[in-house]
C-alpha positions in Angstrom: 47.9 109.7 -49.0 50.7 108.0 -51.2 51.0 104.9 -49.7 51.6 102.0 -52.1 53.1 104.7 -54.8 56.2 104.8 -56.1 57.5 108.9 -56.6 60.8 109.7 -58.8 62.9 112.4 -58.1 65.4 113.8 -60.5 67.9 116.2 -59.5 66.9 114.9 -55.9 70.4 115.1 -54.1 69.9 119.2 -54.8 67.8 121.8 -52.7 64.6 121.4 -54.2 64.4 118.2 -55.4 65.5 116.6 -52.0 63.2 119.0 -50.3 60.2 117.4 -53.0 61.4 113.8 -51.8 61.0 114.5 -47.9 57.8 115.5 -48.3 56.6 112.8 -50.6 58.1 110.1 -48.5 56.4 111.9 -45.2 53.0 111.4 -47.4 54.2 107.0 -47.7 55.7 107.1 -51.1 58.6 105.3 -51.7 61.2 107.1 -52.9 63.8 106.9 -56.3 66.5 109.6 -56.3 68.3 110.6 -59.3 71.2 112.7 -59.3 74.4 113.0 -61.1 76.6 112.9 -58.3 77.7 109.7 -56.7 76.4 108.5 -53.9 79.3 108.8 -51.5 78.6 112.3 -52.3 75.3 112.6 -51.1 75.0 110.6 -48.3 73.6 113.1 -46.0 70.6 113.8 -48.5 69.5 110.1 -49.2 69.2 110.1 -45.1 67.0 113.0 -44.7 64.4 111.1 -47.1 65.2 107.6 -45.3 64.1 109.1 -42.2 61.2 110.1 -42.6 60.3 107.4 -44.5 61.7 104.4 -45.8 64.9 102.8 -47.6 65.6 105.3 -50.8 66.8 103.7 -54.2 69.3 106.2 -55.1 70.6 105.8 -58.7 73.3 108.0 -60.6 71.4 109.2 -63.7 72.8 111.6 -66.2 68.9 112.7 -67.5 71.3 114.0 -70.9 71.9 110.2 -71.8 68.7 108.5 -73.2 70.4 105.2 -72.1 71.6 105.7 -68.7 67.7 106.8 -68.1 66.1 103.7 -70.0 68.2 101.3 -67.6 68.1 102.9 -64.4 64.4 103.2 -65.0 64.1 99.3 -65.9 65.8 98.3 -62.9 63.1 100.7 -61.1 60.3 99.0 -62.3 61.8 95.6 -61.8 62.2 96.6 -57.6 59.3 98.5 -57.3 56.9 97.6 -60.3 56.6 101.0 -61.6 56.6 104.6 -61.2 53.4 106.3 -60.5 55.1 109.7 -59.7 57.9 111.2 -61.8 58.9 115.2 -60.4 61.1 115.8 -63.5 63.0 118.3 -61.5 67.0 118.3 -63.1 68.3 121.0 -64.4 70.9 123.6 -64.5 71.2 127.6 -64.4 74.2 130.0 -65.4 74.2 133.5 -65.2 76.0 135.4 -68.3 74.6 138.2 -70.3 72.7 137.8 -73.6 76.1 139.0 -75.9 78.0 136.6 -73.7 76.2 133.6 -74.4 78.5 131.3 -75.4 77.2 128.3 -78.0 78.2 126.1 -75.5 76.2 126.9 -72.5 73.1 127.3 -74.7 73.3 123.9 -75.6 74.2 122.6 -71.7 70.7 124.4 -70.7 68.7 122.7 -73.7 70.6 119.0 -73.0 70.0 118.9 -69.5 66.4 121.4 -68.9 64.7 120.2 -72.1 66.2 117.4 -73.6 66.8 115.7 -70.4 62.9 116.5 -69.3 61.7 114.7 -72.7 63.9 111.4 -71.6 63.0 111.2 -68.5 58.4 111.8 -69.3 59.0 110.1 -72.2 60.4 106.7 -70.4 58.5 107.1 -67.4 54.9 107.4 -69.6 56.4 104.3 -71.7 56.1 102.8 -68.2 53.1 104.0 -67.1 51.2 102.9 -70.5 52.8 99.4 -70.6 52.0 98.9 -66.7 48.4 101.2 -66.9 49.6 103.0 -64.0 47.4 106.3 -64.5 50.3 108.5 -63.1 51.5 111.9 -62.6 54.6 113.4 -64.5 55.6 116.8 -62.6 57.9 119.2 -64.2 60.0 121.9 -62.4 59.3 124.7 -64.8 60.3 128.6 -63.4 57.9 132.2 -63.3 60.7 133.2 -65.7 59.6 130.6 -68.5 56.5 133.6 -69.2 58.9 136.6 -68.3 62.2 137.5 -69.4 65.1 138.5 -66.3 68.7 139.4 -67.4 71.3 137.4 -68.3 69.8 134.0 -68.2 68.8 133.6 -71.6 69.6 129.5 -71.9 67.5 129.1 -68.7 64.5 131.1 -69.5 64.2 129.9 -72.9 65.1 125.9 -72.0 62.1 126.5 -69.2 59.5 127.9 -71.8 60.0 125.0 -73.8 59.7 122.7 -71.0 56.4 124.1 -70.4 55.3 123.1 -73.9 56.7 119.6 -73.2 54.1 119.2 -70.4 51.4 120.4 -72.4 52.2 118.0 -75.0 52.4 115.3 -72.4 49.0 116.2 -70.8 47.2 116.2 -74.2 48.6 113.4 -75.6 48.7 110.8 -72.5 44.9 112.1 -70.7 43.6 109.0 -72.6 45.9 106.8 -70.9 45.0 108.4 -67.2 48.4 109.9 -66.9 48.5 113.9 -65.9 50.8 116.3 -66.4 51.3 119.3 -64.6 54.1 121.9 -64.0 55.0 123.9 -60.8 56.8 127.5 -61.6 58.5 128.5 -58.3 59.8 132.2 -58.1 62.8 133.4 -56.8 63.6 130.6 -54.4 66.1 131.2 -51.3 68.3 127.8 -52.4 70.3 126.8 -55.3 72.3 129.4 -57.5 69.8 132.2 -56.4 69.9 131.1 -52.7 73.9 132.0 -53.6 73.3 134.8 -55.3 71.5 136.7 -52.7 74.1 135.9 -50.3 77.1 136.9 -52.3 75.6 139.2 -54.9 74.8 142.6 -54.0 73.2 144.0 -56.8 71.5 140.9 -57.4 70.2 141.0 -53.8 68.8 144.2 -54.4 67.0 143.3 -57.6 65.4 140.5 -55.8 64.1 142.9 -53.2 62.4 145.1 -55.4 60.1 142.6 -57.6 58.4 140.3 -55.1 55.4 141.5 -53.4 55.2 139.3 -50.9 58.5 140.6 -50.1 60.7 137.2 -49.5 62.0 135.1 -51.2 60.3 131.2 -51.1 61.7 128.0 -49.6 62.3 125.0 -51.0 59.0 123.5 -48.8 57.0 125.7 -49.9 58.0 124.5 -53.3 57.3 120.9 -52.5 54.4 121.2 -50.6 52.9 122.3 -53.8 54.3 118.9 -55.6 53.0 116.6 -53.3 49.6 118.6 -54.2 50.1 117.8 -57.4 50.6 114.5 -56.4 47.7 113.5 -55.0 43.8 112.3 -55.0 42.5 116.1 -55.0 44.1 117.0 -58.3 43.0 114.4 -60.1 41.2 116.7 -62.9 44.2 118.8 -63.2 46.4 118.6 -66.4 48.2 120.4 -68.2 48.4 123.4 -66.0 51.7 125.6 -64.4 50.8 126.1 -61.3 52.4 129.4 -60.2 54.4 129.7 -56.5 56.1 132.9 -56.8 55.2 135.4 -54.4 53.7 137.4 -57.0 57.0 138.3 -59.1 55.0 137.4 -62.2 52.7 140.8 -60.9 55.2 143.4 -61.7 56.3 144.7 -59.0 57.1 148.6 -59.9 59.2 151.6 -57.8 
């Protein structure tokens, strides 16, 4: 279904976004991971992607510095002559409450889950438009960008804003053929919440009161829906957040 395409992957030595990069390299993309850990570091993930499909550029990419993006993503287009599929997927989440917010980690969350989204759609479109590749941009937005959940402020509100990013992105670059679409997992068994459930009692037990469907998701589940995104069938989809998240967004009461 991808074959001949070229899919990006930030954040794709972590949970998700490696998951999202086995699954579009199963489909015949060829893969780019970014991640800001080495590569001798991360061996193991660049080899689930290589076999199931083939050899993976892996490139170490801080999204935060608008340099380090514009190079690594010229030397992308110079191998592979473009990117047709960017999952802007990065990003970080700390747990503290709201009067224990430090200045510091608000900023970390708006560097690396907004600022660091705008580098990467905005070099990636600059691509697209100078190459006419009529591509897809897919951010990794979260059910908590609509709904507040304690004591992750900086997250919650550096995810809102990135779903105003895409939006801006899909109205703004529809005349050049490129979409822009958002998926908003839910609580997701992998990452810091994957952690959390295993180490955190109470959180645990807030988890199993507000999803409906009454588990967590997976990380496949998760890119199964970007590699939907991805493709032929949702070619008149833009600008949407498409919702995976068990139904936490439903309110799940006592």
């Amino acid at each position: 279904m991808l074959g001949g395409k070229t899919a990006l992957i930030t954040g794709g030595a972590g949970d998700m976004g490696n998951e999202m990069a086995v699954h579009l390299a199963r489909e015949g993309a060829r893969i780019v991971l970014w991640d800001i850990r080495p590569p001798q570091q991360v061996g193991e993930r660049i080899a689930r992607v290589e076999a199931v499909g083939g050899p993976v550029v892996y490139q170490q990419v801080d999204v935060t510095d608008r340099a380090a993006v514009d190079r690594a993503l010229a030397e992308v287009a110079e191998q592979t002559g473009g990117v047709h599929i960017a999952c802007i997927n990065a990003g970080i989440v700390e747990s503290a409450p709201f009067l224990e917010v430090s200045p510091e980690m608000w900023q970390r969350h708006l560097d690396i889950n907004l600022t660091g989204a705008f580098h990467v759609a905005q070099a990636v479109a600059r691509v697209m438009v100078a190459r006419q590749i009529p591509g897809r941009l897919i951010f990794t937005s979260t059910w908590v960008a609509e709904i507040p959940w304690p004591e992750i402020t900086p997250y919650t509100v550096s995810k809102a804003g990135l779903n105003m990013l895409m939006k801006q992105a899909a109205r703004e670059l529809a005349p050049y053929g490129i979409r822009a679409n958002a998926i908003a997992p839910g609580i997701v068994n992998a990452g810091l919440a994957g952690r959390q459930m295993r180490e955190d009692p109470a959180y645990a037990a807030r988890v199993a009161k507000v999803i409906p469907l009454g588990a967590p998701g997976t990380p496949v589940e998760i890119a199964q829906a970007v590699v939907y995104l991805a493709g032929p069938q949702t070619a008149y989809m833009t600008g949407t957040v498409l919702t995976l998240d068990g139904g936490c967004s439903l309110f799940q009461f006592d």
